[in-house]
N, C-alpha and C positions, 0 to 999 in steps of 0.2 A: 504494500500500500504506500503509496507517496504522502510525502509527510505533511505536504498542503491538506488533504484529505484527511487525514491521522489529526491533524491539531484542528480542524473545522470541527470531526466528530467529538474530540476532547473537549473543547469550548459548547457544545450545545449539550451535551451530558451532562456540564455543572447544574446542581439543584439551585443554586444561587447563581442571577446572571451575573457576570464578572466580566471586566473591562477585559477587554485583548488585542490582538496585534487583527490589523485590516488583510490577513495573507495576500487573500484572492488578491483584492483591492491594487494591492503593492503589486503582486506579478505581473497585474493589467498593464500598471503605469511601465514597467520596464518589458512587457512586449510589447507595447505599441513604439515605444524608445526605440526598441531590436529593430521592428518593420520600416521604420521612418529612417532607420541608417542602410538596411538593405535596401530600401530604393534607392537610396540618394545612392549606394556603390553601384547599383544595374544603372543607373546614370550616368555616374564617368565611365563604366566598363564600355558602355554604347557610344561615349563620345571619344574613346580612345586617351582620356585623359591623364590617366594614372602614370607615373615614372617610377623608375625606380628607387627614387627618395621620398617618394610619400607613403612612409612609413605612417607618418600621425594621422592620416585618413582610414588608416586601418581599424578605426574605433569612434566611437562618439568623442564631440567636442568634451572638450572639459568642464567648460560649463554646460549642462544639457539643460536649455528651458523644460525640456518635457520631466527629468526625474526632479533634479535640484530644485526646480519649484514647488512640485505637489510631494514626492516621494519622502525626501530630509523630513520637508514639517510635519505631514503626517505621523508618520513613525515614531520622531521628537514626541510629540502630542500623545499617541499610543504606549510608550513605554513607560513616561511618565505616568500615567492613567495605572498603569500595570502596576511599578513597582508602589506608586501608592496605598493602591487595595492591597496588596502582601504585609507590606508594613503595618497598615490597622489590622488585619486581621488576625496575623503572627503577633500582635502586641498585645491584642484581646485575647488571646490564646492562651497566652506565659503568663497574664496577669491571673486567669482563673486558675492556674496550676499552680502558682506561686503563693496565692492567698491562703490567709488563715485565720482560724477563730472566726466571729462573727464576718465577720468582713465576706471571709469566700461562703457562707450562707446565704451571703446577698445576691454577690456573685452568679451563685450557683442557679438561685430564680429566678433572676434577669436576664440570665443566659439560656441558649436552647441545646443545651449539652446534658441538663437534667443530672447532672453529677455522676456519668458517665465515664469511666477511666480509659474504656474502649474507645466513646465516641471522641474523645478525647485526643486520644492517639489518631485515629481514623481522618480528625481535623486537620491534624499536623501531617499527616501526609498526602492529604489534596493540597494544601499548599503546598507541600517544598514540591511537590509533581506540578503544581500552576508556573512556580517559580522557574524550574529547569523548563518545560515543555515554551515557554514562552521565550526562555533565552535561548535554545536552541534553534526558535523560531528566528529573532532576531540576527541571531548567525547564519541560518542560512539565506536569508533575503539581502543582507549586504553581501553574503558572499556570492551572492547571482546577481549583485548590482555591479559590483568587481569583474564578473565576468564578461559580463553583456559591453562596459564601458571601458575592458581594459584599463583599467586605472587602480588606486587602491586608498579613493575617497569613502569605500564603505569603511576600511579600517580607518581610517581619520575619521570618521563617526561616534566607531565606535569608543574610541578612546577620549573624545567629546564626550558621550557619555557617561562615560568613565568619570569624566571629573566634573561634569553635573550631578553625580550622583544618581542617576538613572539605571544604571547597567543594575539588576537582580540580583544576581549571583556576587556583589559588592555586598548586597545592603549584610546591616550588623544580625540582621532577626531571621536571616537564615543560618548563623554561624549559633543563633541561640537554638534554634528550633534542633541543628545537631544535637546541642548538648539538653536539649529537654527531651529524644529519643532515650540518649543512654541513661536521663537521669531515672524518667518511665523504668526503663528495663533495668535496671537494676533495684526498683522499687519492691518490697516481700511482694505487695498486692499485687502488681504486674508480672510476676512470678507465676506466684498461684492461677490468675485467671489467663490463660492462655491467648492473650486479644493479637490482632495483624500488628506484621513489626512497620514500622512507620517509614523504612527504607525496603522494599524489595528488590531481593536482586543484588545486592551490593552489600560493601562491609564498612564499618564505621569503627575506625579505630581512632586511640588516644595515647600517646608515646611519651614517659616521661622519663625515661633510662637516661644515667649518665652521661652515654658515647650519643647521646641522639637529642636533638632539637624537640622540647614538648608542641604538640601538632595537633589538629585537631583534622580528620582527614576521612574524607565520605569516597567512594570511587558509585557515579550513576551510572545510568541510560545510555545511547549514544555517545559514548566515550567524550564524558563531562565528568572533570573529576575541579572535587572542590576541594583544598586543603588551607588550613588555616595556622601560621605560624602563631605559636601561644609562647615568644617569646620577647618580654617588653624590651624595645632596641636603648629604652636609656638607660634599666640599670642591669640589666643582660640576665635577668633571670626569670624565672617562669614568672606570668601575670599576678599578680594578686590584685584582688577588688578588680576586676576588670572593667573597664570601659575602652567602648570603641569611637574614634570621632567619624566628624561627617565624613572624611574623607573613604572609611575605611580600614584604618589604624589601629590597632588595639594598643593599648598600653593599661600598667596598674595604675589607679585612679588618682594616688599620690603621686607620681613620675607624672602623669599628666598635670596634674594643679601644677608642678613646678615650672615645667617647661611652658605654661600658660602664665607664668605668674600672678597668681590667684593662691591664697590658702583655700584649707581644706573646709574653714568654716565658709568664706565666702564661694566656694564651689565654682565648679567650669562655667556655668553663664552666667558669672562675672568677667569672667577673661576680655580682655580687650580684642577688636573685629580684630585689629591687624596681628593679631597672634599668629604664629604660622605652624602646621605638624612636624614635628621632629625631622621625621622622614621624609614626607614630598613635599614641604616647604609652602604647601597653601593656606590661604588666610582663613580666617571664619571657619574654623573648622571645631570648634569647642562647643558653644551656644548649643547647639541639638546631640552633641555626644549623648550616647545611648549606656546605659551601666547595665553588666553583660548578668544579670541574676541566676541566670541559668547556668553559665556556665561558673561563675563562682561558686556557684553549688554542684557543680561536677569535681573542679580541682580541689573544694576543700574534702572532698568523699573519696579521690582518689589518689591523693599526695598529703595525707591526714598530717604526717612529723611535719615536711617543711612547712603546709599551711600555720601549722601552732606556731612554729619558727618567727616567721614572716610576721604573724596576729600579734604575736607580742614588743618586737621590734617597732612594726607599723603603730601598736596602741600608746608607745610613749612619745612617736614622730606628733599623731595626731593630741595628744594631751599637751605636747609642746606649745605647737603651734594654738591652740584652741585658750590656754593659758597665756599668749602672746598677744592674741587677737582681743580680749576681752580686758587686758589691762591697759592697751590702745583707748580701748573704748571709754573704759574707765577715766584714764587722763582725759581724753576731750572733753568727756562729757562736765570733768571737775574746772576746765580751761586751764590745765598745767600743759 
């Protein structure tokens, strides 16, 4: 089955309608693109025009009115659409799994999950299947715009989207949804009741040995493998308290306040716009940073000694600084 067909019948089998990519739509616009360059070649082929240096007629202009107009913005418009419904919906997801005491009883009736562990699971894995099934979508339609235009303005697309934050398989609430699979399956309850595992087909490891980089690493579908470096690049050791910023980034949540310059009481969105990430050095990237709950609740379950290690260290960083900030406050507020 071709995969235009395969991701039509996926998108109209959602019970919930959900934003998606235009497939057909997008093919139209780059075969009519295809048809409009094949005449214009039986054109000079009939006028005998061609030489043998006009190699750059061998492809659509570079700028093509027919895609660069409708096709870019569309698609822009479409992913956007996409990775935003993933994001509310994996956020609503973690928040009902994550709650407790009264709170997730609230939860639990407002929600149409009915306190379900299975349906639960069964939610997490229509999204991360929405998530992959539409980015493989996206890959392949720039990579048929690539073809059709000889050029390789689809991958300058996509790396545009890349740092609009658009691209899915970026966002931070897929890298949680991994780790609220293992957190599930390792649960006694999810033991005992046998429910679907939230990844078919595939393995989901987490590597924290000595000689090896801790990772966090899914292998999917269509040879999509997602893996996630769970090692913060500023103080070179496994994440604690994790957050992720806009960009992408993960770091422990203290290495972030600092490299934001921000204490822990005044928190990341305080950070000033022009802050830049350690790593790829773009601005504005703190204010929406996301704090990884799932996954902090993976690595304190699964590297239990250095967690306590780390908790006790971190608790007298954060008593420091929280003790620094309130005797500030104190002076101002006395006018010393």
């Amino acid at each position: 089955m071709k995969f235009c067909k395969k991701y039509q019948e996926f998108m109209q089998n959602q019970e919930k309608e959900l934003p998606g990519l235009g497939f057909k739509k997008l093919k139209k616009i780059l075969k009519k693109c295809r048809k409009d360059f094949e005449s214009h070649q039986q054109f000079v082929n009939q006028n005998n025009e061609q030489s043998s240096d006009s190699a750059d007629e061998q492809h659509c202009p570079h700028l093509c009115s027919v895609c660069d107009g409708t096709f870019f913005p569309s698609l822009l418009k479409e992913m956007s659409e996409i990775v935003g419904c993933f994001n509310e919906r994996a956020q609503k997801l973690l928040e009902l799994h994550l709650a407790s005491g009264f709170r997730k009883y609230v939860i639990w009736f407002k929600g149409k999950l009915h306190g379900n562990h299975v349906a639960l699971i069964q939610e997490g894995k229509d999204l991360v299947t929405y998530a992959l099934i539409n980015s493989i979508a996206v890959r392949k339609i720039l990579k048929k715009y690539d073809k059709i235009h000889y050029s390789k303005q689809g991958q300058a697309f996509r790396s545009q989207a890349q740092s609009m934050h658009i691209e899915i398989l970026q966002s931070p609430w897929l890298c949680e949804l991994m780790a609220f699979h293992i957190n599930l399956r390792q649960t006694k309850m999810n033991s005992r009741a046998k429910g679907p595992a939230l990844f078919d087909g595939c393995s989901l490891t987490f590597d924290d040995d000595d000689d090896q980089k801790p990772s966090l690493s899914c292998k999917l579908f269509d040879s999509v493998n997602v893996e996630i470096d769970l090692t913060c690049s500023i103080c070179l050791d496994t994440v604690f308290d994790p957050v992720s910023l806009t960009c992408g980034h993960i770091f422990c949540y203290l290495c972030a306040c600092s490299a934001a310059s921000v204490t822990i009481v005044d928190g990341l969105k305080s950070a000033e716009p022009k802050q830049k990430c350690p790593l790829c050095r773009e601005t504005g990237v703190y204010e929406g940073a996301v704090h990884l709950e799932e996954l902090n609740l993976l690595l304190s379950r699964s590297c239990h000694e250095y967690w306590e290690q780390r908790l006790q260290s971190e608790r007298v960083e954060r008593v420091r600084q929280a003790k620094e900030h309130w005797e500030f406050q104190c002076r101002a507020f006395m006018g010393v």
